[in-house]
C-alpha positions in Angstrom: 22.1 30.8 -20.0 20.7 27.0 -19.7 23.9 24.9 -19.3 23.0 21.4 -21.0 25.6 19.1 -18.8 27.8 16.9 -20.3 28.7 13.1 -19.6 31.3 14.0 -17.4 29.9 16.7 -15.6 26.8 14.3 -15.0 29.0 11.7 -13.4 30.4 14.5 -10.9 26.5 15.8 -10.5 26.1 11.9 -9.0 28.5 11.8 -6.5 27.3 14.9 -5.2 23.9 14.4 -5.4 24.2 11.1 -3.6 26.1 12.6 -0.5 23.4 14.9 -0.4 20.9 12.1 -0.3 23.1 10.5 2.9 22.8 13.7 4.7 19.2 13.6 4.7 19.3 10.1 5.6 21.1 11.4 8.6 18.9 14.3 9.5 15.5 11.5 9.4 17.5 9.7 12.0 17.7 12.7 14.2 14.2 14.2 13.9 12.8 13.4 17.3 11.6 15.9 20.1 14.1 17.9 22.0 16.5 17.7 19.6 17.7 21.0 18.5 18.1 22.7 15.1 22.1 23.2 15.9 22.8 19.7 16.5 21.3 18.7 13.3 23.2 21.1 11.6 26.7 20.4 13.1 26.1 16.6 12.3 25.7 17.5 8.4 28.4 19.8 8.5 31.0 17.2 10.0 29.7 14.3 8.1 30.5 16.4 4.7 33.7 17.3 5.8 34.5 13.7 6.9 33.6 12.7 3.0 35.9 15.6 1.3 32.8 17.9 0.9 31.5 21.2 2.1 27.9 22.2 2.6 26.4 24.4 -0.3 25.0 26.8 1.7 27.4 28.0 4.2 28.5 31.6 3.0 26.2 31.7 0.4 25.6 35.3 0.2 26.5 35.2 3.4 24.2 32.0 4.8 25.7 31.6 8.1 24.4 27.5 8.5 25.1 24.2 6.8 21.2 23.4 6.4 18.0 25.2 6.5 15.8 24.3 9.1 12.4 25.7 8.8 10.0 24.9 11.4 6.2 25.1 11.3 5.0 28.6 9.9 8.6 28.8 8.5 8.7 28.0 4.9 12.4 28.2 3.7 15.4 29.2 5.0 14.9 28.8 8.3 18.3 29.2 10.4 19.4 25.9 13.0 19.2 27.6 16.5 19.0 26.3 20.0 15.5 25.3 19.5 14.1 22.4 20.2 11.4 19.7 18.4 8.7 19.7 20.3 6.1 16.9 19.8 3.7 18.3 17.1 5.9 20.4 14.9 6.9 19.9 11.3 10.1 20.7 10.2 11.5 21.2 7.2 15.2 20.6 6.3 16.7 21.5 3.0 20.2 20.9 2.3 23.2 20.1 -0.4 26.7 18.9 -0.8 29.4 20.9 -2.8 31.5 17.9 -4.1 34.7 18.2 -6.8 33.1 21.6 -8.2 29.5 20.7 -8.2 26.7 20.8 -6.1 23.5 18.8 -5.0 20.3 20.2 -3.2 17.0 18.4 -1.5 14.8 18.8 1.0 11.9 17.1 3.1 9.4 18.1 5.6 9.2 15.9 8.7 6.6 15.4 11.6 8.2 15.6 15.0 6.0 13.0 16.6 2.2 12.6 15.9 0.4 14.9 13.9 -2.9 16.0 13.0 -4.3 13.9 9.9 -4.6 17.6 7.9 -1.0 18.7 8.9 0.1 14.9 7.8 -1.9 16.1 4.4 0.2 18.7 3.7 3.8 17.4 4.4 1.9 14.5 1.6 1.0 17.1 -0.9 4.4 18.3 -1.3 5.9 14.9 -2.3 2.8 14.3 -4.1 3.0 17.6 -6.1 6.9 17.1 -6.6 6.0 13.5 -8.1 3.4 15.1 -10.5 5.8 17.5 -11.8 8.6 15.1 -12.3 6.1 13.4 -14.4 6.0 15.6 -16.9 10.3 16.1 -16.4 10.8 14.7 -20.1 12.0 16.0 -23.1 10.7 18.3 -25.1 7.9 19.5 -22.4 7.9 22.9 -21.0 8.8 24.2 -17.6 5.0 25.2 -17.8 3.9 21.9 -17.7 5.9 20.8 -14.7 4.9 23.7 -13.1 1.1 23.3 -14.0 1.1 19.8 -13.0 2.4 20.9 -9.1 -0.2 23.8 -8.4 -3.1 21.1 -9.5 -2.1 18.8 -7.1 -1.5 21.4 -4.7 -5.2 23.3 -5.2 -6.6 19.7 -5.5 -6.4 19.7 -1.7 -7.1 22.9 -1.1 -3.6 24.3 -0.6 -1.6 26.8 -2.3 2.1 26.6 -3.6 4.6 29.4 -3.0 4.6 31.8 -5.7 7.5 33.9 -4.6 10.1 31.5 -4.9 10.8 28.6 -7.5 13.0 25.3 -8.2 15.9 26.3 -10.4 18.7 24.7 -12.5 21.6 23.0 -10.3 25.5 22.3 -11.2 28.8 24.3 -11.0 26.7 26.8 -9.4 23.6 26.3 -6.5 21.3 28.1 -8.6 21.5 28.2 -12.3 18.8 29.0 -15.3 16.2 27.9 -15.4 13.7 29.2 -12.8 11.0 26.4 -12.6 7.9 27.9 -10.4 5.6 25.6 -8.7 2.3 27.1 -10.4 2.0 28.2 -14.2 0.7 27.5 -17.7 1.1 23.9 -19.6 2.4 25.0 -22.8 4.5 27.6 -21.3 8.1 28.2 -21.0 11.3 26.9 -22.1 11.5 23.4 -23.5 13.2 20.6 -21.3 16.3 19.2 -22.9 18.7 16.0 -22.4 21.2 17.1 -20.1 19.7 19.9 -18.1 19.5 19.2 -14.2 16.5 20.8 -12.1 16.2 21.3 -8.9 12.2 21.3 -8.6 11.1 21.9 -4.8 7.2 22.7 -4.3 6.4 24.6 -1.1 3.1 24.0 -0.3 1.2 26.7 2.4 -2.1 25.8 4.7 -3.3 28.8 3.7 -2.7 32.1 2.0 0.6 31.3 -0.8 2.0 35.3 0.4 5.1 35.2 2.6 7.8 37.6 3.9 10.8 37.7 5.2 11.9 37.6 9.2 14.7 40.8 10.3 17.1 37.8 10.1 16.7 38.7 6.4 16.7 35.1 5.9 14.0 32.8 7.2 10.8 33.0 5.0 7.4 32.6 7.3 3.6 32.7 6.1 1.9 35.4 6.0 -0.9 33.7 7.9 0.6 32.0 10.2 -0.2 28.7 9.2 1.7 25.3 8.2 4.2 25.6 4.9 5.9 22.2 3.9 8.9 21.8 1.6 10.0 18.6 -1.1 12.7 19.0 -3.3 14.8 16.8 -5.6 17.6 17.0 -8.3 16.2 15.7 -11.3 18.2 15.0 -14.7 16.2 14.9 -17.9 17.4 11.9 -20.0 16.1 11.3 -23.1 14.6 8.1 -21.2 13.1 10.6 -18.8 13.8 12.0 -15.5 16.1 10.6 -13.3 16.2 11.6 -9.6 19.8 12.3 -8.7 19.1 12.9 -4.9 19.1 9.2 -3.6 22.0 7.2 -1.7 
């Protein structure tokens, strides 16, 4: 079920959303070689619990971090560890805020240091891809043209999206109906509606779009190898189109 949110419930969304936004703000601040995953991830957590909030994915079916940090060849769900940033790497960090009953989610890839003009590309593409898709966030369009308008931007450079995970709808819950995939049909799909808050988040692969899981039975790695990068936003579809909820 598609929960259309209503004034109030969008006021709470804010607040949530923009904490989220300030932990990022913290994290770009911290990305630098020899930091480690761990201090980045006890930084979030305190800061949330300093501002009355908790991190949405601690415990979440059984999550054991406050952020994902996903590192080179990781795409998603990569878990903080002793590991440091070397000079080189990409890292992404996806994160949210639990706040009064709600939740907010983003993420962003970074380069630690200076990277190669290709990997700087792809960390590119997956903003770029995100901002094509929140183009066509307005009403009455279909998740099928969001998710169309990612995968040509994607392909355009000769990358591929993830196709075995997706964006999904945000609120009381971290991950509410509806899925929105990062490649599909325009035409296709449900219909966007006033009200309904997305969490849209292409993740954009060097090279093959298959992944699997490490025995952690969390952290999500290329099947190839190579470089994933990861953008995400909560988005609210207003009848003046979208709105990005993840900023401070």
């Amino acid at each position: 079920m598609i929960h259309i949110k209503s004034a109030s419930e969008i006021a709470k969304m804010r607040l949530a959303c923009a904490l989220t936004a300030q932990c990022m703000n913290i994290v770009e601040t911290m990305i630098k070689p020899g930091v480690t995953t761990r201090e980045i991830d006890k930084k979030i957590e305190d800061f949330l619990k300093v501002n009355g909030a908790t991190p949405s994915f601690k415990g979440y079916n059984g999550y054991p971090a406050s952020i994902c940090a996903s590192i080179n060849e990781q795409v998603v769900h990569g878990i903080p560890s002793s590991r440091k940033l070397l000079s080189g790497d990409i890292i992404g960090i996806d994160l949210g805020a639990y706040l009064d009953g709600f939740h907010g989610d983003m993420a962003r890839t970074y380069a630690v240091g200076d990277v190669l003009d290709d990997v700087q590309l792809l960390i590119d593409t997956a903003k770029d891809s995100f901002d094509a898709g929140l183009s066509n966030m307005v009403v009455g369009a279909r998740v099928g043209d969001v998710s169309a308008s990612i995968d040509a931007v994607i392909r355009s450079r000769g990358f591929t999206a993830v196709r075995s995970l997706c964006g999904h709808g945000i609120g009381r819950a971290l991950h509410e109906e509806p899925e929105v995939p990062n490649f599909g049909t325009k035409g296709r799909g449900i219909r966007l509606r006033s009200g309904m808050i997305l969490a849209v988040e292409p993740m954009v692969n060097q090279g093959t779009y298959d992944v699997y899981s490490l025995q952690d039975g969390w952290t999500i790695v290329t099947a190839d190898g190579k470089l994933s990068a990861h953008y995400e936003n909560t988005v609210l579809i207003t009848d003046n189109g979208p709105q990005i909820l993840t900023i401070a």
